[in-house]
C-alpha positions, 0 to 999 in steps of 0.5 A: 792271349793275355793275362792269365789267372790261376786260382790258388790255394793253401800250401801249408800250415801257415795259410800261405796261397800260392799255385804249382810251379807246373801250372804256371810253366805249362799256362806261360806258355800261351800267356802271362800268369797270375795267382789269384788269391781266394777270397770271402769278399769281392769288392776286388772282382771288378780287377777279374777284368783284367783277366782273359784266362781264369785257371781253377786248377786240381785240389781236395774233393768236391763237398757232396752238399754242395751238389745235394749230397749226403757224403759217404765214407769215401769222401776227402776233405774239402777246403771249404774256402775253396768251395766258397770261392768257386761258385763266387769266382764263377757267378761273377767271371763266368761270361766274362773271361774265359774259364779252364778247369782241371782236375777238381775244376772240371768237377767244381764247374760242374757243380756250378752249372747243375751236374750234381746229379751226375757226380759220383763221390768215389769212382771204385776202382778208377785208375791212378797215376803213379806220381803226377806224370804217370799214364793210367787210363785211356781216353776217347776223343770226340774231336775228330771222326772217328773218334781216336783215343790217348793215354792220359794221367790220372789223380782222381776219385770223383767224376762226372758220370754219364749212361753212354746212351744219354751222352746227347741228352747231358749235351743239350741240357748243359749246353756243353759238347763232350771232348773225352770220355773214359770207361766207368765199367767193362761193359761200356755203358757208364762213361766218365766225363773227361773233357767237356767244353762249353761257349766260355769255358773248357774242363779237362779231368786229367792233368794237362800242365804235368805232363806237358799235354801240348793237345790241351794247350791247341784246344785252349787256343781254338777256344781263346778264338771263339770257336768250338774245339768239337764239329757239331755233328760229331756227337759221342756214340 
């Protein structure tokens, strides 16, 4: 596959960057990894072609003014770094390397392609894993028909939030197809985008790389063969 970037972050008060061992474990597995450094300059992205794979890996909450926001009571802090850098990363890298973001990743490339007005800043009530590795919530899964459902991880309070019944038009407005969707309430109608992918990138809103998520790893290699992981016909209902 090639080498492998994984955007990091501070760790700690002395302004160190660096990336959780898991990330590194869990994507040495289809490639060699890197850390990328954040930075406010890029005279250095020409180096990004020597990227196959660029990682935007989980972190702080997702700026509400960066989607057209105004930010509620709710809201985490931000690393503003981070923020700037996402949509830097993205401009420059995003068809040409392969991204794969999770968690705040999934939630910052939506941001880039224009989603804000689907993003909720605090899903009330959105189940949490006990720990990194804990089961906290079902999914449902597109990729095959009928669709099938999993348990997965979950460390989040910010979403992609979509009408059941508009699920096919988010589609073709983003040029993406929905892998998985989560309930957003009892009834069915609001679902959370869980999974998405695109022709360059796949976004995944749970944990894959702490709980060793071995269906995530085959889905990035299906797109590392530029191919889609969902059939067209097997839209979301």
């Amino acid at each position: 596959m090639g080498l492998i970037g994984v955007v990091g972050k501070r760790v700690d008060e002395d302004e160190y960057i660096g990336a959780r061992q898991t990330y590194v474990d869990y994507f040495n597995r289809v490639g060699s990894v890197a850390v990328i450094t954040p930075q406010t300059t890029f005279e250095w992205s020409a180096n990004l072609n020597h990227f196959s794979v660029v990682v935007m890996p989980g972190g702080a909450d997702i700026r509400p003014s960066r989607v057209g926001q105004v930010p509620g009571r709710t809201v985490g802090e931000s690393d503003l770094l981070l923020e700037y850098f996402d949509d830097q990363l993205l401009e420059t890298t995003l068809n040409r390397a392969f991204i794969v973001g999770i968690c705040r990743g999934h939630q910052s490339l939506a941001a880039h392609l224009g989603m804000g007005g689907y993003f909720v800043q605090d899903l009330e009530g959105h189940a949490h894993s006990i720990g990194w590795t804990g089961a906290a919530h079902s999914v449902t899964l597109y990729e095959n028909d009928p669709p099938t459902t999993v348990m997965v991880n979950s460390l989040h309070h910010q979403g992609i939030v979509v009408e059941a019944s508009h699920l096919a038009e988010f589609e073709r407005r983003f040029s993406v197809r929905v892998l998985a969707t989560a309930a957003h309430d009892t009834g069915g109608r609001w679902l959370i985008i869980e999974a998405m992918e695109g022709m360059n990138f796949l976004t995944i809103q749970w944990h894959p790389e702490a709980i060793n998520d071995l269906m995530v790893l085959r889905w990035i290699r299906t797109k590392m063969s530029g191919r889609w992981i969902r059939p067209p016909e097997n839209y979301p209902s």
